[in-house]
Each structure stands twice: as C-alpha cells, then as structure tokens.
BAMIZA-686663 format. One record per residue (C-alpha): x, y, z. Coordinates in steps of 0.001 Angstrom, whole numbers, plus 500000, padded with zeros to 6 digits. Example, Ala and Ser with C-alpha at 12.3 -4.5 7.8 and 13.67 -1.06 7.14 Angstrom:
512300495500507800 513670498940507140 
END
This chain:
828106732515843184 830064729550843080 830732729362846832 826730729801847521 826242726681845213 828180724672846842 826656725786850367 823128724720848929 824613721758847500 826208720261850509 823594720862852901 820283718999854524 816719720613854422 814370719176857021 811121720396856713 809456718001858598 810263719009862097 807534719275863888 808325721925866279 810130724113864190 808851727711863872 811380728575861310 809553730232858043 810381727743855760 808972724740857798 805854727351858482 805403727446855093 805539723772854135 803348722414856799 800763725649856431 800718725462852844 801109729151852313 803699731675851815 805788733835854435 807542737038853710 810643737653855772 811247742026855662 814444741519857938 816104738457859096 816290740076862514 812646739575863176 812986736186863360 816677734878864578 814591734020868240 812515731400865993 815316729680864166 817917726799865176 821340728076865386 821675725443862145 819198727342860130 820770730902861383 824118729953860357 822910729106857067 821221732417856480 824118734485857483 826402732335855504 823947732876851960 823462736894852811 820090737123853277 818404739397855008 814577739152852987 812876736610851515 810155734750850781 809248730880851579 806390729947848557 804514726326849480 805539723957846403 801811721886846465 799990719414844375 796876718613845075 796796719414848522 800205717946849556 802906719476850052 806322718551848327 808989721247848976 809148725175849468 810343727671847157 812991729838848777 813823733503846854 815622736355848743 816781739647847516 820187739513847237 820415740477843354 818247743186843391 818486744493846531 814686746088846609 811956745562849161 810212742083848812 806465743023848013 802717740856847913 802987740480844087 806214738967844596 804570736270846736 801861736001844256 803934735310841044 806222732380843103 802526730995843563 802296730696840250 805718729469839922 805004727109842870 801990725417841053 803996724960837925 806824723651839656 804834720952841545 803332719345838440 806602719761837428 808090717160840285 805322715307840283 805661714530836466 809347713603837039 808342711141840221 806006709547838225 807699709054835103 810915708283837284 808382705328838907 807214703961835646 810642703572834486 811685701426837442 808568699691837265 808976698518834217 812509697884834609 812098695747837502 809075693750835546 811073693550832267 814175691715834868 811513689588836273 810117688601832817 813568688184831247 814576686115834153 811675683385834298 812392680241832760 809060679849831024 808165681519827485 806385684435827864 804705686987825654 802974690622826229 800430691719824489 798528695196823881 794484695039824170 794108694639820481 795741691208820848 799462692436819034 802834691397820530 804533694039822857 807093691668824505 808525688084824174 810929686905826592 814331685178826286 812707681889827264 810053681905824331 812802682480821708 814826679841823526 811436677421823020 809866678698820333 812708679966817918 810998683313816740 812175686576818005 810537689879818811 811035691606816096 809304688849814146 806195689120815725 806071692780817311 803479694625816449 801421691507814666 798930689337816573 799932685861816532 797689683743814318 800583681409812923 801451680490816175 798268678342816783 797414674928815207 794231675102813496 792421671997815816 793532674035818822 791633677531818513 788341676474820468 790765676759823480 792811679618822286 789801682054821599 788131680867824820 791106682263826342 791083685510824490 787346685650825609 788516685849828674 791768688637828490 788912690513827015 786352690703830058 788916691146832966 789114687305834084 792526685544834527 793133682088833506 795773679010834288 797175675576833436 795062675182829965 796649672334827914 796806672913824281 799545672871821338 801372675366819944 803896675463816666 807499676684816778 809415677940814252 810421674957812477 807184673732812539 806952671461814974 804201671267817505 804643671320821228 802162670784823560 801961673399826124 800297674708829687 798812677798829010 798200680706832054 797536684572831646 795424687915833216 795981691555832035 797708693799833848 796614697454834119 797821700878833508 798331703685836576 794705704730836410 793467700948836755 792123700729833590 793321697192831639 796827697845829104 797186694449828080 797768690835828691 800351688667830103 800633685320828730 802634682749830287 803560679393828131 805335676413829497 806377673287827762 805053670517829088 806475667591826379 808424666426828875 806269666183831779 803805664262829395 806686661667828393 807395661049832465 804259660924833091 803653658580830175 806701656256831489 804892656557834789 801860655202833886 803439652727831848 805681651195834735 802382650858836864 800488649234834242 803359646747833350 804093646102837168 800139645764837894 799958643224834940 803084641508836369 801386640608839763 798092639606837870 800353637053835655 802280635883838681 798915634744840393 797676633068837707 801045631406836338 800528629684840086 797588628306839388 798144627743835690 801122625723837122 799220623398839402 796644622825837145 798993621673833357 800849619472835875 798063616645835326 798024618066831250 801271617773830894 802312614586832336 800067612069832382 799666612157828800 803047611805828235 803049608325831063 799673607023828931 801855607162825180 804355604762827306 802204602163827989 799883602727825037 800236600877821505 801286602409818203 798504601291816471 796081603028819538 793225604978817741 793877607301821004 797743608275820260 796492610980817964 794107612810820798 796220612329823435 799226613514821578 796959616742820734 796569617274824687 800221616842825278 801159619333822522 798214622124823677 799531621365827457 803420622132826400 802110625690824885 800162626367827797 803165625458830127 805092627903827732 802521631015827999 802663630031832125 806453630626832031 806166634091829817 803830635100832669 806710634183835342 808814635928833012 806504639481832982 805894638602836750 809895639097836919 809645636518839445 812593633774839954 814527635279837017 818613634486838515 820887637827837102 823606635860838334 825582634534835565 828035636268833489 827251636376829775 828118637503826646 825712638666824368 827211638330821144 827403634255822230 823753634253822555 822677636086819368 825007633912817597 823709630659819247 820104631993818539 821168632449815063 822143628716814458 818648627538816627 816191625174815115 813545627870816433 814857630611813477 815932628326811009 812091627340811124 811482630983810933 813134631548808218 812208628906806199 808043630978806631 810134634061805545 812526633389803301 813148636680801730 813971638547804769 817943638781805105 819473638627808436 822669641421808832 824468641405811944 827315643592813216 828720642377816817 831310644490818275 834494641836818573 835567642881822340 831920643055823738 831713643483827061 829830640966829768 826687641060831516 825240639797834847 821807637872832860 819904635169832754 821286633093829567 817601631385828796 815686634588829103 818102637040827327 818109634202824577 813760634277824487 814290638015824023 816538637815821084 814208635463819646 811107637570820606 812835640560818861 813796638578815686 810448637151815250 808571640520815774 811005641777813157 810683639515810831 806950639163810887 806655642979810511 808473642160807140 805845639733805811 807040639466802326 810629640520802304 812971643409803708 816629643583806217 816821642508809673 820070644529811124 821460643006814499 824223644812816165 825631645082819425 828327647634820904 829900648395823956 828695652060825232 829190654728827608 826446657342827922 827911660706829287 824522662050829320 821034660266830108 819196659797826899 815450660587826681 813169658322824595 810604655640825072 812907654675828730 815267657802829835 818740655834829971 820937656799832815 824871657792832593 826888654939832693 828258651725830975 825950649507828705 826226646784826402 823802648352824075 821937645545821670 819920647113818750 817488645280816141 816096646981813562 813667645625810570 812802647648807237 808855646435807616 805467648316808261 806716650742811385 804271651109814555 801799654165814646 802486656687817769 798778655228818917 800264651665818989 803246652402820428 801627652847824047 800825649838823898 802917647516822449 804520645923825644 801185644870826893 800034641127827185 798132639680824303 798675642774822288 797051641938818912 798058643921816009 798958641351813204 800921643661812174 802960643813815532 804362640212814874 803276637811817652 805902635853819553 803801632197819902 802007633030823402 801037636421822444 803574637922825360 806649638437822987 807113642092823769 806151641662827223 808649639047828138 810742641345826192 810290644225828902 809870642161832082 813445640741831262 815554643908830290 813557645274833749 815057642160835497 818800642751834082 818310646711835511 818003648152832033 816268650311829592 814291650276826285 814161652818823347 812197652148820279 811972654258817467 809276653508814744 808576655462811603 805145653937809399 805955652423806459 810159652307806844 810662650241809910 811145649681813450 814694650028815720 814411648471819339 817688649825821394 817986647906824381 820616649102827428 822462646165829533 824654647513832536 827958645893831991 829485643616834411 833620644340835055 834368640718836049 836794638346834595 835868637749830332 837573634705829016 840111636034826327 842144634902823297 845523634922824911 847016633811821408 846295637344819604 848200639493821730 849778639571825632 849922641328828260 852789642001827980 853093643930824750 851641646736826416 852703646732830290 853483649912831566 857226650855832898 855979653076836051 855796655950833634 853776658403835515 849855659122834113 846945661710835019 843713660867834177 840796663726834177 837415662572833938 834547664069835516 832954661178836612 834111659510839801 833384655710839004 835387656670835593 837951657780837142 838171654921839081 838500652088836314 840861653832834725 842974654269837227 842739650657838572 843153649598835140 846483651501834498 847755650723837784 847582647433837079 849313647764834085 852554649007835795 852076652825835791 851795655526837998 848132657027838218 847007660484839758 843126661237838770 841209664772839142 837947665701838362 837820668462836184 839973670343833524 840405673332835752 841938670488838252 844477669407835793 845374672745834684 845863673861838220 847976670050838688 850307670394835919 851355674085837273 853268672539839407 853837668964838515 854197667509835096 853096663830833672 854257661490831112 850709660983829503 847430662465829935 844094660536829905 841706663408828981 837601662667829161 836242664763825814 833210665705827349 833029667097830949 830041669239832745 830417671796834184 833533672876833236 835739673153830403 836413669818827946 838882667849827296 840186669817823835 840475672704826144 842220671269828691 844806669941827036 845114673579824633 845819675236827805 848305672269829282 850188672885825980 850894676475826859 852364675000830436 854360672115828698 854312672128824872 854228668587823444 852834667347826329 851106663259825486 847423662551825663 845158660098824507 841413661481824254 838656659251825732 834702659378825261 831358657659825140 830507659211821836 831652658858818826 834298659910817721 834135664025816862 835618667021815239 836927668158818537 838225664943819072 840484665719815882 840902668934816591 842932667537819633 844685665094817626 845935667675815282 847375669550818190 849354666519819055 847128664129821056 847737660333820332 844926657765819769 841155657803820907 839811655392822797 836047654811823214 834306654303826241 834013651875828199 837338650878828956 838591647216828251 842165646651829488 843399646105826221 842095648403824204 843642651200827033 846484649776828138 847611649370823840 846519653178823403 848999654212826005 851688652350825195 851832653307822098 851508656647822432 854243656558825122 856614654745822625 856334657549820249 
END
C-alpha cells in the first residue's frame, strides 16, 4: 500500500521514552515480545501520537518482536494482521524471534562494515593529506599503501611496489638500522626520528628520518605497520650552513684578537729593520740577515691583515666599484704575471658582461679575492688546464639552494671556474677554514686564501656557491648585491636621447614590489607615463577598462599566472596589444612563445636604463 509506505516513511519512532507504556517501547526496553489481540485493550496506554498512527495503518493486532544482539537492544520488529486477517498466535511470536535474531546480526553487520568504511576513509584522507612520504604495510612486511607524498619524493608508485616488500628501496650500508626497525614492527614497539638513507627511483640516495608503530585490526590484534618517511636533505644542508657560519664567525673573533697583538708586536719587525738598512753600509755582512727579518716581518704583517680581513673588522663597503675594472686590473698585476710565469700552461678565458652593474665594496679586498680565487685555480691545475672568468649582471626570481642559499634579488654574479683536480664532498666542509692544508686546495701565500675569500663576500652582504666534481674541476659562484647609484658611462656610443619616451602611456606587471619600483622610476624618467600592478590577474582586470601603449610583463610571477599568460589573455581584450617580456632567467621557450604572439624584445633582469629605455622605444616605433 503505497499510502502506508509513505506513512512509515515520513514518520519518527522513539523508543527510548522512558515512561512510555506503549507495546512497542515495552518491548524494546524488556527485551521480549508483546502480542496485541485488539488495539482497544490498550488505547489508555498509548500517546494520542502513537494512536493516531495505529488507526491511520489499520491495525487492530499485532505483535512487537525485540530486535537484540548480544544483550542490547537495537530496534523492534512490528507485524500486524492486516493481510491475513487471522488471529495472531504464540508460534507467531516465536518465528519473528527467529527473524529478530537474524535481523540483528543483520544490522549489526551493516553498522560495522558501514564503520570500517568511514574509518578507513577518514585515515586514507589523513594519509593522502600529510606532507611526508608514507607507506602501509601488511604483517608480512608487503606494501598495502603509499601516499601521494612518497611518489612525490620517491618517484615510484603503488602499483610498483604493491604487494612486494621493499628490498630495493634500502641501500645496502643502511640495513643494520632498517631490520632493527622491522625487529621492532614485529614485537608491538613503535619507533621515531631514526636517521638513515633511502634510494629513489632514479637512484639517488636521500637521507631520511624514519618513524613507525602498527596499527591494529577491530579485535586488537596487530594488521600491519605504518611507516612514516621524511626527507631531511634539507634540514642537513641548513643545519650544515649553520654550523658553518658559527665556526667561521668563532674563528673570526679568535683572528681579530690575535691580529691585535700580532699588530703591536711586527711593529718593532717591521720597522726598525727597515731604519737600520738606512744607516747601514752596502758592503755590511748584516744587510743579508736583516733584510731576511724585514722580508719574514712583511709576510707576517700580511697573514695579520688576512686575519682582520676573516675578523670582517674595519672592512669600508663604501665605495662604488665595478668589478669587471678590478678583474681586469688584477689581470695586468705583477702578482699574476708572476703566477703565471710558475704555470705557464694554464690559459686564462674571461667573459665580462660589457654593461656590468656597480657594487658598494671595498676595492683592495674584492681585488685579494680575485687574486685568492685565481691562484687557488690555477694551483689546482698544476700542470696545465682553463681558467674561465666571467661576470654577469643577475636577477634571481627565486632563492637558489647550494653551498649559501642566495636570496631573490639583484646581484652582480662573478664566477671562476678551473678544469683541475675538483674537491671531494669530505673537503668541501672545510675548505673556508684558516690554514686549510690540502696541497691540492691551492694555498693563497698566508694559508687564509679561501678564508679571506668568505670573510669579504660576508662583508659586501653576499653569498657563495661552489660546485666541485673530482677529477673535472671546480666553479666558485659568488653573489654581489648591486648598488643603483650613478655608473660613469660612454656618452659617445649612444644618448639619451635616442630613446626618450614621448609620454606614451606604459603598465608594468611584476610581482615583486622593489621591481616594480625601478622600473617605473626608470621609465618615468624617461618621459613616459607609468601605472604598475602586481600580478597578471591585476593587469587583466586593468586593461578591462583602460588600455596602454606598451606592456612591461615579468615572465615569471608566483602565485599567479605568468607573464605569457597574461599577455594571451590581454590579446583577447585588445588584439595587437605591445609588450616587451622581462626576466632574471634566461631567456626561454615561453619567452618565444610570447614573442611569436607579437611581443617585442626581451630584456634581462636587472634593469639598466639603457638597455630598457632602447627596448621600449623600439618596440613603440614599430
């Protein structure tokens, strides 16, 4: 009966009140059946709710069966007569008994499989969710379960591994840890933060923090385990750099005390030998010794002021400077022209970028570190190889992680590189350290080279990156923040006025506010008309309503869409709209991709007046 349905569907059963003497609630909270002959016996006993209900279905016998599982009730059975219209009778109660029982395993089943499902639902969101490979296994030791993260890390994916324990995974030096750990899974215990390696996909080997337990099954007994992996490569390099800094800076205030006192005491070394040769003869059988105390006092004065150097004390990052002057004065020195005449087979190749950019530095000690560099290089060389010196205006979009994690900005970036005997991943910690000996490492005359080298790119607020492979060579990458001020130019070439603007209007999008911010000042100094916004979704929503006679578009913005898109969807608002493209990195295929689509030139970051204010001119004259 279609209307009856829709009566049972629609309403609420209560079976919990506690005061209720209605036969159904007798039933539930008795835990045994009741047999209703005539409704009439019992309308006194039942809310007007319940009544209305009864009349409504047509029933005038029934029977309320207890639905219970071991010893708790979960519903009541409800059959009346209405079908067959015959008197409701004590075998009737007895078979929806049976039915009852059957019923209630029944529910229960459904509860708990309905349970497990959302248990393991809500554990497979949690594991799919953390940030941290992680893998399941079964008690035999074979993969269940890897998460999103561990492909992400590791590169394989579950179906490579399901089913298989993971043997391949695990470098052979590192399975004393790994099978204590299994030792463990295996009697109950949990474990956390072990430190050991582990091999991706490609075959590389990270190292890793290790932490796991089992988990159990509904009865209590253990299932499996759960292994959680993170990679701690990273941590290990900052804590590395950490260390490092402390060591360098702890070394620094040991060197500045004893330059002091080193001072004080060469003054008499120094000098008075020097006043004695005045007044003494040539022909003096004493010339020769005193001249030996002079000379060993000038190379001790000359290890003191290395010392003030890695003290960083007194260094003036006042001046402004231009690198490429410096490398090239070095170049023509005495000092390497005696170098190279001890190593004459090792060929010098430089590549300075023409419109370098200035630096706030100290002339004499940027000039030792070129010289420190060179002579490390060359002496890793011995016999013969290529020195490569090259410097480059550079604007990092992204910090870079290596031996010093380089922050965003703009950098004068200076790089040497030698083809000689490479530094081992042992040395490497090392070899900014006073006195460092390695013969191998090159020695810069006072055995502080390298760590004048550091103490002075510290003092000019910049960073370090070396990469060393043994046997192929050496590349040191050193980071100079660049200075805007005033740079003498050669006002023969080309002038200012070649490329002034004409108050042509110009919107520049680049995500990052001091960007932004040049450019702008730059271009408004050139005569044109500058709005700036942050983001391509800014410009997009600008030029909606507004339009521009050029675009200055940043390649690379986060978060947020990039430059090529930006301008794709600009072209839909106002097709043939001009851009120039502008980036720190080189130059790439969506940079071309752009250019294809109509964009004029691309200009690399960081901006110099003329290279800019030439890019938009001529794309404007187009």
């Amino acid at each position: 009966n279609p209307e009856i349905e829709d009566l049972l569907r629609d309403s609420d059963f209560h079976l919990d009140r506690p005061r209720s003497k209605g036969p159904a609630i007798q039933a539930f909270k008795e835990q045994r059946p009741y047999l209703v002959n005539d409704i009439a016996e019992i309308e006194k006993d039942l809310s007007k709710r319940s009544l209305d209900f009864v009349k409504k279905i047509g029933a005038q016998s029934f029977i309320c069966a207890p639905v219970i599982y071991e010893g708790e009730s979960l519903g009541v059975l409800f059959v009346d007569n209405l079908t067959s219209k015959r008197s409701l009778t004590q075998s009737d109660i007895s078979l929806l008994a049976g039915v009852g029982s059957q019923m209630a395993v029944s529910i229960i089943n459904a509860m708990s499989f309905q349970k497990l499902q959302e248990s393991e639902e809500r554990y497979r969101t949690v594991l799919e969710a953390n940030p941290d490979p992680v893998v399941v296994y079964n008690m035999d030791g074979k993969v269940t379960y890897l998460n999103p993260a561990f492909t992400a890390v590791f590169g394989w994916s579950l179906e490579e591994w399901v089913g298989m324990k993971m043997d391949r995974f695990v470098p052979g030096e590192n399975w004393p840890e790994t099978k204590m750990m299994a030792q463990k899974i295996e009697s109950g215990e949990s474990f956390s933060g072990i430190e050991t390696r582990r091999y991706t996909k490609k075959g590389n080997i990270i190292p890793v923090s290790i932490s796991g337990s089992t988990y159990p099954d509904r009865n209590g007994n253990p299932m499996g385990s759960i292994v959680a992996l993170r990679d701690i490569g990273e941590h290990q390099k900052l804590q590395a750099q950490l260390q490092r800094a402390q060591k360098m800076e702890a070394i620094g205030t040991l060197a500045g005390g004893v330059a002091h006192d080193l001072n004080n005491i060469l003054a008499g070394l120094v000098s008075y030998p020097e006043l004695l040769l005045m007044e003494m003869p040539e022909e003096s059988p004493l010339r020769k010794p005193i001249l030996t105390i002079q000379r060993s006092g000038e190379k001790a004065a000359a290890i003191v002021q290395d010392l003030l150097t890695l003290a960083r004390r007194g260094v003036a990052i006042t001046e402004v400077v231009n690198l490429n002057n410096i490398i090239s004065d070095y170049l023509k020195s005495p000092e390497h022209e005696k170098l190279q005449s001890f190593y004459p087979n090792v060929k010098v190749k430089k590549d300075l970028e023409t419109k370098l950019l200035n630096i706030l530095g100290s002339p004499v000690h940027l000039s030792k570190t070129i010289m420190n560099l060179v002579s490390n290089a060359t002496e890793a060389m011995s016999n013969e190889g290529m020195m490569f010196i090259s410097t480059e205006n550079r604007y990092i979009d992204k910090p870079i992680k290596g031996y010093d994690n380089v922050k965003e900005g703009d950098y004068v970036v200076l790089t040497v590189s030698d083809t000689g005997v490479g530094i081992s991943p042992e040395d490497m910690e090392k070899i900014f350290e006073p006195f460092y000996t390695k013969k191998k490492m090159g020695r810069s005359g006072t055995g502080l080279g390298m760590a004048v080298v550091w103490g002075t790119v510290k003092d000019h607020k910049g960073y370090i990156d070396v990469q060393s492979t043994e046997g192929k060579g050496t590349t040191f990458t050193l980071y100079f923040p660049i200075t805007r001020k005033e740079v003498s130019r050669d006002k023969s070439l080309i002038s200012i006025e070649d490329y002034m603007g004409k108050g042509e209007s110009i919107l520049v999008v680049d995500d990052v506010e001091e960007q932004r911010e040049i450019a702008s000042q730059i271009l408004k100094k050139l005569g044109y008309s500058v709005t700036s916004v942050s983001s391509g979704e800014e410009a997009i929503d600008y030029m909606k309503d507004n339009s521009t006679d050029l675009l200055v578009l940043d390649m690379i913005m986060d978060p947020g869409i990039d430059g090529l898109d930006t301008y794709k969807m600009i072209l839909k608002l106002h097709p043939n709209q001009k851009a120039i493209i502008a980036s720190g990195f080189s130059e790439t295929d969506r940079v071309k991709e752009a250019q294809r689509l109509g964009a004029g030139a691309y200009v690399k970051k960081p901006y110099i007046l003329e290279k800019i204010g030439l890019a938009v001119r001529t794309e404007l004259d187009k």
